[in-house]
C-alpha positions as CSV (number, residue, x, y, z in Angstrom):
1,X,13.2,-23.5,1.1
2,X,11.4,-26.5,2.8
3,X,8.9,-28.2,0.5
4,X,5.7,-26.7,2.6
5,X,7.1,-23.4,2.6
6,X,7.4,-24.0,-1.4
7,X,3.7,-25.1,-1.6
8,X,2.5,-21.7,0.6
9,X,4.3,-19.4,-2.0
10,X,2.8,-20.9,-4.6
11,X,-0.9,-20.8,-3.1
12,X,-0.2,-17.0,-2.6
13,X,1.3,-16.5,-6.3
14,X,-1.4,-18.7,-7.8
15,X,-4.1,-16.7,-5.6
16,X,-2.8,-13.5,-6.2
17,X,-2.5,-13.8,-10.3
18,X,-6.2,-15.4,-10.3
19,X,-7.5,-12.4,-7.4
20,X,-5.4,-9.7,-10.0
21,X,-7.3,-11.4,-13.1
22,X,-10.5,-12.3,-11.7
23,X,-11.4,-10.3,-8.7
24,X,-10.9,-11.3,-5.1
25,X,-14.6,-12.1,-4.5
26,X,-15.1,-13.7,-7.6
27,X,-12.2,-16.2,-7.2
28,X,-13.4,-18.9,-4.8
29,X,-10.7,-21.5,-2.6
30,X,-11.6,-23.9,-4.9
31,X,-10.7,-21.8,-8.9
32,X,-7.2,-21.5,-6.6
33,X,-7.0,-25.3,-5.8
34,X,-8.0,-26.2,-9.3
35,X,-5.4,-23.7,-10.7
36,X,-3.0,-26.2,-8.5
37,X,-4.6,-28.9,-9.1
38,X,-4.3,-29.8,-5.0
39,X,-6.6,-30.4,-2.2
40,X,-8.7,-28.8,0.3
41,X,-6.8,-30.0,2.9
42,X,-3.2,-28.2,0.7
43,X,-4.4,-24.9,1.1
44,X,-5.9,-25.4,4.8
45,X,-2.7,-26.6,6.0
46,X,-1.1,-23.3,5.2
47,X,-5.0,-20.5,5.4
48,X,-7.5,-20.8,7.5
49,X,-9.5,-18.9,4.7
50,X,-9.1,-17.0,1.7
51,X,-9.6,-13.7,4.0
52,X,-6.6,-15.2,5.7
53,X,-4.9,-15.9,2.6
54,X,-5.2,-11.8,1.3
55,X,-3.9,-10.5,4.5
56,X,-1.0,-12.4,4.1
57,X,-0.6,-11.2,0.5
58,X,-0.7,-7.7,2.3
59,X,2.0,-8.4,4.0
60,X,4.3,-10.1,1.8
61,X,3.5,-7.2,-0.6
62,X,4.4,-5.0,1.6
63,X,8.0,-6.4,3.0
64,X,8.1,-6.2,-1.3
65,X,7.9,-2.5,-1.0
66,X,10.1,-2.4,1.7
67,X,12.9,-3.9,-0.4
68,X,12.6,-2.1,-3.4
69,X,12.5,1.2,-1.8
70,X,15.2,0.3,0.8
71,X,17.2,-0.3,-2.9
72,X,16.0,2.9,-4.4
73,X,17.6,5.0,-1.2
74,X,20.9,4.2,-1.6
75,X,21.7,7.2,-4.0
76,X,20.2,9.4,-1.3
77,X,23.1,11.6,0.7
78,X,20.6,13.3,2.9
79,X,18.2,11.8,5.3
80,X,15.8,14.2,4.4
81,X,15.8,13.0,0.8
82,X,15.8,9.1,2.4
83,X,13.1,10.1,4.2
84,X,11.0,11.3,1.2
85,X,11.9,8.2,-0.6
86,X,11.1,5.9,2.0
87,X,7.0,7.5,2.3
88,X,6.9,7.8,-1.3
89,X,7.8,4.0,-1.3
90,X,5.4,3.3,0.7
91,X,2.1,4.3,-0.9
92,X,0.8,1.7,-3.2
93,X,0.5,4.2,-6.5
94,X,3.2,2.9,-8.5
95,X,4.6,0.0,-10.9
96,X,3.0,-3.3,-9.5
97,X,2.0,-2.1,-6.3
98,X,-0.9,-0.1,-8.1
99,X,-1.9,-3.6,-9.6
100,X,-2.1,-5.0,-6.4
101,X,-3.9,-2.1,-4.7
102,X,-6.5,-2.1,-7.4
103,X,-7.2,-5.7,-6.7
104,X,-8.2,-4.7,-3.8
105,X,-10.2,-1.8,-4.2
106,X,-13.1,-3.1,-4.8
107,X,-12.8,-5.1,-0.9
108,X,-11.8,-2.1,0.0
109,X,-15.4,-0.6,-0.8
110,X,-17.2,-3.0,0.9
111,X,-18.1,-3.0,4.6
112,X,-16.1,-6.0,5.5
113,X,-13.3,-5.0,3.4
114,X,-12.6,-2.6,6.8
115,X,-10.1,-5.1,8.3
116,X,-8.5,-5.9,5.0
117,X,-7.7,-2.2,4.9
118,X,-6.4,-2.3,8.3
119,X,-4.5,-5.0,7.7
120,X,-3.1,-3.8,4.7
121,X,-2.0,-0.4,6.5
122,X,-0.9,-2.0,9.6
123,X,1.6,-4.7,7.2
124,X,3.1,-1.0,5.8
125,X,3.5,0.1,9.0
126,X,5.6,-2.8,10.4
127,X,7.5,-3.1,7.2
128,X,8.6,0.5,6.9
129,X,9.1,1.6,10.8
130,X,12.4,0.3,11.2
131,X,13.7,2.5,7.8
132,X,11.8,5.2,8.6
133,X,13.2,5.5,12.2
134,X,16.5,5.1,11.2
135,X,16.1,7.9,8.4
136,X,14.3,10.6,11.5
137,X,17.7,9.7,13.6
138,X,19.9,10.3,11.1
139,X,18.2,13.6,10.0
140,X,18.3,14.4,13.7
141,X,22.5,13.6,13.8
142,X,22.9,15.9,10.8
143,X,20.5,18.4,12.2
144,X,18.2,18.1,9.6
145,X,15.5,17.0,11.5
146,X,14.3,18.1,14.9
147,X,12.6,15.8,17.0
148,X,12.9,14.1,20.0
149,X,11.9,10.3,19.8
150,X,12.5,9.0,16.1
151,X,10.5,5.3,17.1
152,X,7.3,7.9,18.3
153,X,7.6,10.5,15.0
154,X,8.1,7.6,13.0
155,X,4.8,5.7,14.0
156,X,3.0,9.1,13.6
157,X,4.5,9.7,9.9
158,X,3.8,6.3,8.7
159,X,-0.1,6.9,10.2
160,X,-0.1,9.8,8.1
161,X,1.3,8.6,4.7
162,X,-1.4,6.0,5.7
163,X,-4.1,8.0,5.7
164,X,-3.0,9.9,3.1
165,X,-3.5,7.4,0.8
166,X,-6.9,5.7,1.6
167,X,-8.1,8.8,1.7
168,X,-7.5,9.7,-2.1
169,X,-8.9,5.8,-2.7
170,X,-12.1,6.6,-0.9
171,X,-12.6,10.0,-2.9
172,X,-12.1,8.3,-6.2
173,X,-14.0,5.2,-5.5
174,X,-16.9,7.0,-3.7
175,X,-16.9,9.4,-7.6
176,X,-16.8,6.1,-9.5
177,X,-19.4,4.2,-7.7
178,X,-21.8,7.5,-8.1
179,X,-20.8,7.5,-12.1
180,X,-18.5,11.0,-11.5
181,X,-15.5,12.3,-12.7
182,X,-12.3,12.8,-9.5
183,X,-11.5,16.6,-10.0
184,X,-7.2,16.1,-10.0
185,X,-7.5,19.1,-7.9
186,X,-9.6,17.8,-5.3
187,X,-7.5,15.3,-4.7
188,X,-4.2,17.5,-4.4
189,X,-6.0,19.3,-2.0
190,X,-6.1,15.8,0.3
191,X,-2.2,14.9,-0.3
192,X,-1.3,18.8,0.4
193,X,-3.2,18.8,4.1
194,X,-1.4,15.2,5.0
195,X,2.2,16.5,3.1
196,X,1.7,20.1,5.0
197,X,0.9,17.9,8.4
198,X,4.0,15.8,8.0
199,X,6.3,18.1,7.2
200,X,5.4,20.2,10.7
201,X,5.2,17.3,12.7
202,X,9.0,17.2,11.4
203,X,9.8,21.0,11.5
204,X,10.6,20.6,8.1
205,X,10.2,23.5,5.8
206,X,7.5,23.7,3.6
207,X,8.3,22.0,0.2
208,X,10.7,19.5,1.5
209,X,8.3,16.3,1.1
210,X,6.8,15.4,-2.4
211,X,5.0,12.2,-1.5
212,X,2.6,11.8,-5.0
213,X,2.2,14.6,-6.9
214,X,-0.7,15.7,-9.6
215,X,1.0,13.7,-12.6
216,X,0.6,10.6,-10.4
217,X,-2.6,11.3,-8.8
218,X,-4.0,11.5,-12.2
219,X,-2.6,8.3,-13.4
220,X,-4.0,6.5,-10.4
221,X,-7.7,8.4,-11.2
222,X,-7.5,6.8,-14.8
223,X,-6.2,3.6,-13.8
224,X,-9.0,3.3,-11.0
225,X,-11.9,4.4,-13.8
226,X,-10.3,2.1,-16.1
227,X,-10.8,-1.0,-13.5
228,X,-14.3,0.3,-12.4
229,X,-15.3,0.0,-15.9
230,X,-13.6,-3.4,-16.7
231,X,-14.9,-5.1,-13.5
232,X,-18.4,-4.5,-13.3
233,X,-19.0,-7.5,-11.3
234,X,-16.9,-6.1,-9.0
């Protein structure tokens, strides 16, 4: 690895362990360049701001995710189950990804934190098509899956698991910010309309996608509380 590209990843680890520990808007450019003990002109060879900076954290996070759950498939025989894995992969409730995504909850709840969430969707997207596409066309060969354009249904699957997720967000940070308890339920309800909606796009039959279930989405309702309360300069 060339010596700039060495000096990027560590502005993104630095960044990321002090936007973890911190808080994104509470760490400024210069508690990263400090941390690094590096100049201005460092980090602005590399960002052209710490906005810049967090999208690319997005991404990198996600190619991460990618990886792992690319690993975690291997053990699958059927593409339906590779399929499963793959979307479960992809949603930002587990292990570290769930430090990372509560990092950015907080942007997320503000009204410029709109692009960030884009950008963060949009990194899962591109990280994930290629895998999921290969999984519809495989399920299609065995005659698992029915569909005609695996590229198309995979777009359209990946927008849903998408959706799926910053939607259960926006419900538990939208209870926390108004001082209220998530009902578990509620939020099954959300992941059982976008589950339902994927499996039909897919002519799957019902049951044959698990995605998160109520174990997991209350784990992510306590970790979320547990930030709110710890980070009320959030």
């Amino acid at each position: 690895m060339k010596k700039g590209d060495l000096r990027k990843q560590e502005i993104l680890r630095t960044a990321e362990q002090l936007f973890c520990r911190k808080g994104y808007e509470q760490t400024s450019i210069q508690d990263i360049l400090d941390q690094l003990q590096t100049s201005k002109g460092s980090f602005y060879h590399h960002f052209v701001s710490k906005d810049a900076l967090l999208e690319t954290l997005c991404a990198q996070r996600a190619a991460q995710s990618k990886e792992i759950t690319l690993s975690e498939t291997e053990i699958c025989s059927k593409a339906g189950d590779q399929l499963n894995r793959l979307l479960t992969g992809m949603i930002p409730f587990h292990d570290e990804k769930l430090a990372f995504l509560l990092m950015l909850l907080p942007v997320f709840a503000l009204p410029e934190g709109k692009q960030l969430r884009i950008s963060y969707c949009d990194s899962l997207r591109v990280s994930f098509h290629g895998p999921v596409c290969d999984a519809i066309e495989a399920g299609i060969q065995t005659g698992e899956l029915h569909c005609e354009d695996p590229d198309v249904y995979a777009d359209i699957i990946i927008s849903i698991v998408n959706h799926l997720w910053t939607a259960v967000c926006d419900v538990i940070i939208e209870n926390e910010t108004k001082g209220c308890e998530t009902d578990p339920a509620e939020l099954l309800h959300i992941t059982e309309q976008y589950r339902t909606a994927a499996e039909r796009i897919l002519y799957l039959p019902y049951g044959s996608l698990v995605l998160i279930d109520i174990p997991q989405l209350k784990d992510l309702e306590d970790q979320i509380h547990i930030h709110w309360l710890n980070n009320p300069e959030r």
